[in-house]
C-alpha positions as CSV (number, residue, x, y, z in Angstrom):
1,X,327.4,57.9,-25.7
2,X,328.8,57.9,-22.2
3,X,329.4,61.3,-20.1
4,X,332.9,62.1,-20.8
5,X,334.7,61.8,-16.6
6,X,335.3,65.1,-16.5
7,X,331.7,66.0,-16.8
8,X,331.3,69.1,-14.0
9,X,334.5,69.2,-13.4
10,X,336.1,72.8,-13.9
11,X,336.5,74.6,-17.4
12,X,340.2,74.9,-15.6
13,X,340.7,71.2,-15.8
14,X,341.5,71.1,-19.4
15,X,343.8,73.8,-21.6
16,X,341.5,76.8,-22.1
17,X,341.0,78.5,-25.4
18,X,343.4,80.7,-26.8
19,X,341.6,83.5,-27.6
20,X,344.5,85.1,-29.4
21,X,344.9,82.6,-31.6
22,X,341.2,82.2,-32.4
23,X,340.8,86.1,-33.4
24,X,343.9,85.7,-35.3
25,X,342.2,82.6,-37.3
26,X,339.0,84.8,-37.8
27,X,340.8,87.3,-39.8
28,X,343.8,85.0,-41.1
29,X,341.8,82.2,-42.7
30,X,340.0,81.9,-45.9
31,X,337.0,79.5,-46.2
32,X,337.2,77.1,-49.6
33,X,333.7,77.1,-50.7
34,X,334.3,73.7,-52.3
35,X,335.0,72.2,-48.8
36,X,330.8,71.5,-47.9
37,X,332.0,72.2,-43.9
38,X,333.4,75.8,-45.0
39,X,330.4,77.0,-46.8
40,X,327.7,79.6,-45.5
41,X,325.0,77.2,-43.8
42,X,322.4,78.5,-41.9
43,X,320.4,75.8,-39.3
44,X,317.1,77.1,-37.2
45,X,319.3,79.5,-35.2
46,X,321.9,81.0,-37.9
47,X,325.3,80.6,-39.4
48,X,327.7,79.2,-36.6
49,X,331.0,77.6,-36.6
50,X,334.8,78.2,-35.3
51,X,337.8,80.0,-37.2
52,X,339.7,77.2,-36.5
53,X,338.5,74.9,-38.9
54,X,337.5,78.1,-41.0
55,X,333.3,77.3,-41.1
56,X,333.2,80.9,-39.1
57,X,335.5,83.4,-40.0
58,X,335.9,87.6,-41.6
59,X,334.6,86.5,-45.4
60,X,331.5,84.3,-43.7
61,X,330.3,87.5,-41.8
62,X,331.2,89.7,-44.8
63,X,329.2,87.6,-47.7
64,X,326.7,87.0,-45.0
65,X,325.9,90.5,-44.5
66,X,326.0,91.5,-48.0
67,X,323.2,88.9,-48.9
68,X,321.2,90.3,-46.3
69,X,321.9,93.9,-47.6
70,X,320.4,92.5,-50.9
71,X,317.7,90.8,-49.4
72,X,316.8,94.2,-48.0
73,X,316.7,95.1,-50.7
74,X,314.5,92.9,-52.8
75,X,312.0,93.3,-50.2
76,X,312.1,96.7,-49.5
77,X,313.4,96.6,-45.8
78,X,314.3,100.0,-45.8
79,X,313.9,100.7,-41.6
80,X,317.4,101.0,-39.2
81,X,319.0,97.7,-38.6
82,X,319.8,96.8,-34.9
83,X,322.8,95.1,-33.9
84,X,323.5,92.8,-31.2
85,X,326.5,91.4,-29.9
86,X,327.0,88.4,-27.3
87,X,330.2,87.9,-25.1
88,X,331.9,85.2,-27.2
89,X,335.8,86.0,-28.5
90,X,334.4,86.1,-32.1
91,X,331.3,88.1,-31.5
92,X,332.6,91.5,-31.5
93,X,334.9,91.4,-34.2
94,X,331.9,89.5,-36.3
95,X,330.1,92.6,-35.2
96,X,332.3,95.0,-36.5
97,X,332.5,93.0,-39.6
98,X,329.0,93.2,-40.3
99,X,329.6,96.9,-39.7
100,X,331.5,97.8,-42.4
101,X,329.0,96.0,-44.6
102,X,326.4,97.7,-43.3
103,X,327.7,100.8,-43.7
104,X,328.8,100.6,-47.2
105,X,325.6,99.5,-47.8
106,X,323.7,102.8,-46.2
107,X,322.0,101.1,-43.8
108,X,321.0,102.5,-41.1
109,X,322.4,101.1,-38.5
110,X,321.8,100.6,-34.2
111,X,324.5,99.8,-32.2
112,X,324.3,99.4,-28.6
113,X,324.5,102.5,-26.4
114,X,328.5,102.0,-25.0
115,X,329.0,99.1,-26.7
116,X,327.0,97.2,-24.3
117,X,326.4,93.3,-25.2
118,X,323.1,92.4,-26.1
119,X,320.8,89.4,-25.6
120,X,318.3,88.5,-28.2
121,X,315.4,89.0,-26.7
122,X,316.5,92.4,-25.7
123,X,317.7,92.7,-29.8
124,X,314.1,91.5,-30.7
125,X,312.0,94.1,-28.3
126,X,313.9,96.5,-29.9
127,X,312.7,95.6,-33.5
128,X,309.2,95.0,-32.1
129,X,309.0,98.3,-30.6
130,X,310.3,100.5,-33.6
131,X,307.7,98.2,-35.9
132,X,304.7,99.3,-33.8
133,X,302.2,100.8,-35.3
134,X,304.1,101.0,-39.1
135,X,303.8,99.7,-42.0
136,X,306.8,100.7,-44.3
137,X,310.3,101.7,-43.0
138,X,310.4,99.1,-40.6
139,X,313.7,97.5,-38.8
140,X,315.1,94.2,-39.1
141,X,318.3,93.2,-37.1
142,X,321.8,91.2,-36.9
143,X,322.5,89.3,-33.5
144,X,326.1,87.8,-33.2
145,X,326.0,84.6,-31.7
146,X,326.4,81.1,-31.3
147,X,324.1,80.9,-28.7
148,X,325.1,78.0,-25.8
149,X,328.2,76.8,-28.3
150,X,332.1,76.3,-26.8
151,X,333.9,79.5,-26.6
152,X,335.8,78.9,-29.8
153,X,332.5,79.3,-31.9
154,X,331.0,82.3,-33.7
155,X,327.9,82.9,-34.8
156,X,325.4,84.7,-36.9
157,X,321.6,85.6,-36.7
158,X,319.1,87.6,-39.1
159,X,315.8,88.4,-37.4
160,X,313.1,90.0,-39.9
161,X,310.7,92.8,-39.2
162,X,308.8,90.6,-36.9
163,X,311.6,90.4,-34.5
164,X,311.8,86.5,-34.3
165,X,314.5,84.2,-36.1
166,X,313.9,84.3,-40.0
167,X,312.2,81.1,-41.5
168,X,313.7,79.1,-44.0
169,X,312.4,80.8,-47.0
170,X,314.6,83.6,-45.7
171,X,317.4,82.0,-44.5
172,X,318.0,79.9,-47.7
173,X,318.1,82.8,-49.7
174,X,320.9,84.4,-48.1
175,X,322.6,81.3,-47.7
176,X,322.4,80.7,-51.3
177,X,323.6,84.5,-52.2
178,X,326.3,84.5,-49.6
179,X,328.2,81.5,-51.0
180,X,327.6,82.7,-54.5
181,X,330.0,86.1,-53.1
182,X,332.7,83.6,-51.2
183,X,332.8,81.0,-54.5
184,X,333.4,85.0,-56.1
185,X,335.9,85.9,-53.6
186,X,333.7,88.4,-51.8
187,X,333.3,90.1,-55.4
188,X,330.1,92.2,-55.1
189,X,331.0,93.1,-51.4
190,X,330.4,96.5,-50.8
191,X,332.9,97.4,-47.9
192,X,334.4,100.5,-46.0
193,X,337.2,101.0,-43.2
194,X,335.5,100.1,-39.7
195,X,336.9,103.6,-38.2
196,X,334.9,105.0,-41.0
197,X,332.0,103.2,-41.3
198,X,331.7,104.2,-37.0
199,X,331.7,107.7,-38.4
200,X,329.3,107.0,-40.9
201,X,326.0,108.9,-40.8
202,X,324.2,106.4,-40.5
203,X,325.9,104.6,-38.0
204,X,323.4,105.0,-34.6
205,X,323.3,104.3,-31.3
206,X,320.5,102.5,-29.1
207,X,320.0,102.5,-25.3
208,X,319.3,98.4,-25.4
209,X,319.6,98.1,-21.3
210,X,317.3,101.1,-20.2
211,X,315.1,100.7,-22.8
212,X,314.0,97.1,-22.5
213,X,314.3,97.3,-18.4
214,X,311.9,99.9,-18.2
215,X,309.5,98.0,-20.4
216,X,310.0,94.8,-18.6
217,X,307.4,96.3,-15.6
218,X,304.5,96.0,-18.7
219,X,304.6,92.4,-18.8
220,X,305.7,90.9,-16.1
221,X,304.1,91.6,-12.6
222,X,307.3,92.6,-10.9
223,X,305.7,94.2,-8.0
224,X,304.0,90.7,-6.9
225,X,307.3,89.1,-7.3
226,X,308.8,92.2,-4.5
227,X,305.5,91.7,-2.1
228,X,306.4,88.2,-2.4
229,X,309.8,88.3,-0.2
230,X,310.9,85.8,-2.7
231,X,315.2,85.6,-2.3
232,X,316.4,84.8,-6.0
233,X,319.9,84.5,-7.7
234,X,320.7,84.4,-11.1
235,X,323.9,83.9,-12.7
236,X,324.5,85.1,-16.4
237,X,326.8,82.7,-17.3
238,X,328.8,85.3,-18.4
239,X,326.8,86.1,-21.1
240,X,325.2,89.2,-22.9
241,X,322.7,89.7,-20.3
242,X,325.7,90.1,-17.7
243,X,324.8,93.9,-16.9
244,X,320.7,93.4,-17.3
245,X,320.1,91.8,-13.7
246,X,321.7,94.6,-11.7
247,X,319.3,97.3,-13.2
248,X,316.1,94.9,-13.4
249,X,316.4,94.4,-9.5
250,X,317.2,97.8,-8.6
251,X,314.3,99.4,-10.1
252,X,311.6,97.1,-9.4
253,X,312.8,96.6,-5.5
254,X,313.3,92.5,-5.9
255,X,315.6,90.6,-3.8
256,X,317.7,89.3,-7.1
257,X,321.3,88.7,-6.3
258,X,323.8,88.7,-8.8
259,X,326.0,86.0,-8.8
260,X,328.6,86.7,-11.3
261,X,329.1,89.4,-13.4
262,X,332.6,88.2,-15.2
263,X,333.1,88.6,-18.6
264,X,335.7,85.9,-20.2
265,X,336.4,84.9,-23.6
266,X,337.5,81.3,-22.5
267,X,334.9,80.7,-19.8
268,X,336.9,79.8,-17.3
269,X,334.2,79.9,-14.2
270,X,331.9,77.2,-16.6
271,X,331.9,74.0,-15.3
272,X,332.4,70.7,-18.5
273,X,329.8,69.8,-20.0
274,X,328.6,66.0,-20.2
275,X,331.5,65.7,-23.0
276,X,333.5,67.4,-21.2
277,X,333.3,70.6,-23.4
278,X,332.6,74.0,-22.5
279,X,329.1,74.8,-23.0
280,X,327.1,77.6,-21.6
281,X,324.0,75.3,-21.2
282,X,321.7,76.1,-18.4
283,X,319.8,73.3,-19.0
284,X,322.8,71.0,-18.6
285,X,322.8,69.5,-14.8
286,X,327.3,69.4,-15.2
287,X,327.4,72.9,-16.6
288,X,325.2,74.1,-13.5
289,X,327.1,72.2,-11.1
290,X,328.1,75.3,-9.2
291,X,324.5,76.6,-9.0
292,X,323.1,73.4,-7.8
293,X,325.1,73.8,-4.9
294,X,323.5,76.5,-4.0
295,X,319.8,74.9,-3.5
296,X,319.9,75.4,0.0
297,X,320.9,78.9,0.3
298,X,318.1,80.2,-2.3
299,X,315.0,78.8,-2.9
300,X,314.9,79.9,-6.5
301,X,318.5,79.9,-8.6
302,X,318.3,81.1,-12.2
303,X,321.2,80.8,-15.3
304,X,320.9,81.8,-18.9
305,X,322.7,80.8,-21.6
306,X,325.3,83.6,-23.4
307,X,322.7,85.0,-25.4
308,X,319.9,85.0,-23.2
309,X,317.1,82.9,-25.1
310,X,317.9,80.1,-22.9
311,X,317.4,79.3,-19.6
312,X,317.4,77.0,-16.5
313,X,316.0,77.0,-12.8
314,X,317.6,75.3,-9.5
315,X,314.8,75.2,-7.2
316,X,315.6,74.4,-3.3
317,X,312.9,71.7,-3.3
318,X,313.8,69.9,-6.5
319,X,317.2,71.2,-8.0
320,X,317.1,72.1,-11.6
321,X,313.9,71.4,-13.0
322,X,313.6,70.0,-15.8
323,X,312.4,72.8,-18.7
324,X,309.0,70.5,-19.2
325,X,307.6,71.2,-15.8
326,X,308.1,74.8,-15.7
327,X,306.3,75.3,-19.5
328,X,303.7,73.4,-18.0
329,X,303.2,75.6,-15.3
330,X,303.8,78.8,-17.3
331,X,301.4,78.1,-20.3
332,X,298.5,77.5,-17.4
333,X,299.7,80.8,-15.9
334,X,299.9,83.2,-19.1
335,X,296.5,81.9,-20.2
336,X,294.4,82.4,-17.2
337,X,296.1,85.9,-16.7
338,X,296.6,87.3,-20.0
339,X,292.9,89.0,-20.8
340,X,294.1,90.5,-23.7
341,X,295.4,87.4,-25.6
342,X,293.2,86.6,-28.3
343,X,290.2,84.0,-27.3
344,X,291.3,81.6,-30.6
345,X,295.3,81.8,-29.0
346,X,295.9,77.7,-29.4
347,X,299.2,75.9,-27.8
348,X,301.8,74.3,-29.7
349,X,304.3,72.1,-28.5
350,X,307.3,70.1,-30.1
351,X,307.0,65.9,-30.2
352,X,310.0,66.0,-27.7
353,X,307.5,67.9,-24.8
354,X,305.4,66.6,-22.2
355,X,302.1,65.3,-22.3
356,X,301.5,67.1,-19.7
357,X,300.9,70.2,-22.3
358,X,298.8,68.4,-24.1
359,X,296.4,68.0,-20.8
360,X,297.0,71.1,-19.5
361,X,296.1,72.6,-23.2
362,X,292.7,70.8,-22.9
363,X,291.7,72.1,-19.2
364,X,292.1,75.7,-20.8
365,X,290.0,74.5,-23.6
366,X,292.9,75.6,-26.2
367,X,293.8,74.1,-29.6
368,X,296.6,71.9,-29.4
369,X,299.6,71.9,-32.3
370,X,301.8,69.5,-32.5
371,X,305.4,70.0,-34.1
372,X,309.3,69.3,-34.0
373,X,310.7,72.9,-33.3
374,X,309.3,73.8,-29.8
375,X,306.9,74.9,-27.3
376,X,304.9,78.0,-28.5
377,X,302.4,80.0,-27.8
378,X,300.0,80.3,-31.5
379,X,298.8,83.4,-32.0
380,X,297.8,83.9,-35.5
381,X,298.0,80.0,-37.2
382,X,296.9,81.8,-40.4
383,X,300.3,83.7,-41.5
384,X,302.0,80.8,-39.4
385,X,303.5,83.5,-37.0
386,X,304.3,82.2,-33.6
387,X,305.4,83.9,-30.6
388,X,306.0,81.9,-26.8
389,X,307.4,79.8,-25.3
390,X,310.2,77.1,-26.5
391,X,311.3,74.1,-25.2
392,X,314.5,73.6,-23.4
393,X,313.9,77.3,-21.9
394,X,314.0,79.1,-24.8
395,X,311.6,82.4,-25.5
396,X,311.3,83.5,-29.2
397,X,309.1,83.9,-32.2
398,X,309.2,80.7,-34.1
399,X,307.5,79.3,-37.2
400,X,306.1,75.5,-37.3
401,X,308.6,72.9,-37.7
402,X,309.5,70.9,-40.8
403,X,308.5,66.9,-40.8
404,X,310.1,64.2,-38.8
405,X,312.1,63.5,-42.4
406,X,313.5,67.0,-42.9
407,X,314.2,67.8,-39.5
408,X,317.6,66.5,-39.0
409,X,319.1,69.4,-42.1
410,X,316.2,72.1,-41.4
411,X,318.2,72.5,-38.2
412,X,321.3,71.9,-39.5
413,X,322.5,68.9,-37.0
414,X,324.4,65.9,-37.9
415,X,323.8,62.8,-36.6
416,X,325.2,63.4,-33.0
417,X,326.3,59.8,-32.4
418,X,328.4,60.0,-35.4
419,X,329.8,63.3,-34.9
420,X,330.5,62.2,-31.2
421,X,329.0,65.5,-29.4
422,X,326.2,67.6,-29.5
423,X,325.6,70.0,-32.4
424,X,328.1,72.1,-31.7
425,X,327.8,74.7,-35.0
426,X,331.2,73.0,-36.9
427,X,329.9,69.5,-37.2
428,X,326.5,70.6,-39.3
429,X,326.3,68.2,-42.4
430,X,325.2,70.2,-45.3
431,X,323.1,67.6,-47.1
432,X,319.6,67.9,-47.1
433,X,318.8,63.5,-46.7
434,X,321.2,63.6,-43.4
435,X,318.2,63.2,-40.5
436,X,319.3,63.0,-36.8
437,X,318.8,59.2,-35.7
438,X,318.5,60.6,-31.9
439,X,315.5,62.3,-33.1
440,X,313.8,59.6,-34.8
441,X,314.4,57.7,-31.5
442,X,312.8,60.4,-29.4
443,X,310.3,60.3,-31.3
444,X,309.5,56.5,-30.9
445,X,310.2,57.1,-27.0
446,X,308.0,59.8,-26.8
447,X,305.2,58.3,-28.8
448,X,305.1,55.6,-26.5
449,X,305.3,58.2,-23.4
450,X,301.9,59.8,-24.8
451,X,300.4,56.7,-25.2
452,X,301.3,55.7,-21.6
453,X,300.2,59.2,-20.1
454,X,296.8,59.1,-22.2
455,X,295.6,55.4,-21.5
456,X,296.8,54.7,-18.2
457,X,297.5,58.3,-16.8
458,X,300.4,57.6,-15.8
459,X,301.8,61.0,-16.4
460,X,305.3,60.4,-14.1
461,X,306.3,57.8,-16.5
462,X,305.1,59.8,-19.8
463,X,307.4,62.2,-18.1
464,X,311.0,60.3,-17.1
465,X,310.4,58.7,-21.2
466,X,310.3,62.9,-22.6
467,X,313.6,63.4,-20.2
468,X,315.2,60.2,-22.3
469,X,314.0,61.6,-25.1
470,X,315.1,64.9,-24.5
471,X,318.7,63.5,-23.3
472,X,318.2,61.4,-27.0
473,X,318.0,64.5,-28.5
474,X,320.5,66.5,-26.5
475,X,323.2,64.0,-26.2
476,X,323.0,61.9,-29.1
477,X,322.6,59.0,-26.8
């Protein structure tokens, strides 16, 4: 599909959402659980949708959160919840949604320190550093978020006690229970006032920011980076991690400016996307337009999607580098300077990455894994627990993928050159035989790539068929 002509052009250039009107839709509309597009589906990163065709609204959050109180339940989660919150218009009142649920409930719950937003991977330190060292009690928590999605979306996460996304074996069982309470009409719902529930006793507060900055120093080498001299920018897209930079380059001493710290429901400062949507997609070369023209002015220029799992680079020599180069160069890095990383630690890599990894995997003498979900790092292959590095600049724990076959409703994506656009949360088909034809394209293109790359070494071309994959994938092209 061709880039829509107002690709890069400002979010300004078309009517922006009416945020109103959206919040109005999340309270005001009812989801029919006989409509397949209205019902509780959860893809590889959650629930999402938008009020306004009623696949995201007050009863989705409501049954959603009351499966996951009775999943809790079954499995004897009985730790303090932490909740998370990005900056999208239908974040916050999901959040308080979930609240009242959770309350009810008697869960324990952690709500950011002054309301502050919350990036997942802040969300799952968090979880991770409560879980240390215990073996019953431990935490679980909620993030609120559609991740890069248009400003009209909403969406919901569940991460388990290991702090990552919850597999399927999870998430189908809350899917399955939450419908079962909307096709009730939220019968079985157990709910209190929100002014209450915040009173509730066990309603808690967590210092997210000052707690994950001050860790930040134990795993990355921060003071290299300020001996360094390096000038850096970053702009948060105006997403969760909006009031993280400040504080990360004030106390470690780097030269990190801060581009833009605006918070706005309709995203006005974005530029279009390739369909000329809004889309906070650092990856996206029209939604960075603004940063790219700043290649000259910083050698390194950072952006991160609204929940902070995602991210892209402009770098002065090559402008925004494209997410397989940079994995490349970090999984050589983290291995030859992480001593206490298991000696059996093995790569794994999505069908969609370079062949590069795969080469790079065997200087280091590590096991290579192939799958469709993403560049990780393996650490234990036994309990199938992965932790690392994702393609497309995404960090998080992640599980190995399904089978070419399955992929397309494992992560809940239609077939993009039907639906017209990217997955975009609304369009997800709910059957399980719908598989994405981009994919099975990218995966004929990249086959080829590794065959090129492997028998003639000729890794640039390997590399420009992966970026027409990826765009395959992406775009629905």
């Amino acid at each position: 599909m061709p880039n829509s002509p107002l690709a890069g052009q400002p979010a300004t250039a078309l009517p922006l959402l009416d945020v109103s009107r959206l919040l109005a839709a999340y309270f005001d509309s009812r989801p029919d659980p006989g409509v397949a597009t209205q019902r509780v589906a959860f893809g590889t990163s959650g629930h999402r949708g938008t009020a306004f065709k009623s696949s995201f609204n007050e009863w989705h959050v409501l049954a959603i959160t009351q499966a996951v109180c009775d999943y809790r339940q079954g499995k004897g989660i009985d730790g303090p919840m932490f909740i998370g919150i990005d900056t999208h218009a239908l974040s916050k009142p999901a959040g308080d949604s979930a609240l009242e649920v959770l309350a009810a409930n008697g869960v324990n719950t952690m709500l950011a320190a002054g309301d502050e937003y919350t990036p997942t991977p802040v969300l799952s330190h968090a979880i991770l550093g409560y879980n240390r060292g215990r073996s019953t009690g431990l935490a679980d928590g909620l993030v609120m978020s559609p991740s890069h999605n248009p400003p009209d979306n909403g969406g919901y996460k569940y991460n388990p006690p290991n702090g990552g996304p919850a597999d399927t074996d999870v998430t189908k069982w809350v899917e399955n229970r939450a419908n079962e309470l909307l096709a009730a009409g939220l019968a079985g719902v157990k709910r209190m006032p929100l002014e209450q529930a915040r009173r509730a006793a066990t309603t808690n507060r967590h210092d997210y920011l000052n707690a994950y900055v001050a860790d930040l120093g134990n795993v990355i080498d921060l003071a290299a980076i300020r001996a360094a001299g390096v000038r850096m920018a970053v702009d948060p897209l105006g997403g969760a991690g909006v009031h993280f930079w400040e504080p990360i380059a004030e106390r470690y001493g780097i030269d990190l400016k801060v581009l833009n710290t605006k918070v706005d429901g309709t995203f006005s400062f974005m530029s279009l996307d390739w369909d000329g949507q809004v889309r906070m997609d650092p990856s996206s070369p029209h939604a960075m337009r603004s940063l790219l023209s700043l290649r000259d002015k910083y050698p390194i220029v950072m952006a991160c999607d609204t929940d902070h799992d995602r991210h892209g680079i402009v770098a002065g020599s090559v402008g925004l580098m494209p997410p397989n180069h940079y994995l490349a160069v970090m999984i050589d890095y983290l291995y030859r300077n992480r001593p206490g990383w298991r000696a059996d630690a093995a790569v794994g890599k999505t069908i969609v990455s370079s062949s590069i990894i795969d080469r790079v995997a065997a200087d280091l003498g590590r096991k290579l894994f192939r799958g469709a979900g993403g560049v990780q790092v393996v650490r234990r292959r036994v309990d199938k627990r992965f932790a690392g590095l994702r393609g497309r600049g995404k960090c998080r724990r992640h599980v190995p993928a399904p089978r070419w076959r399955r992929l397309g409703h494992r992560q809940g994506r239609a077939d993009p050159r039907a639906a017209g656009r990217r997955d975009d949360g609304e369009d997800r088909p709910r059957s399980r035989r719908v598989v994405c034809a981009a994919h099975r394209e990218a995966r004929r293109v990249v086959l080829r790539a590794n065959r090129c790359g492997r028998d003639a070494g000729r890794e640039e071309e390997a590399g420009r068929a992966v970026g027409r994959a990826g765009e395959a994938v992406e775009h629905g092209r």
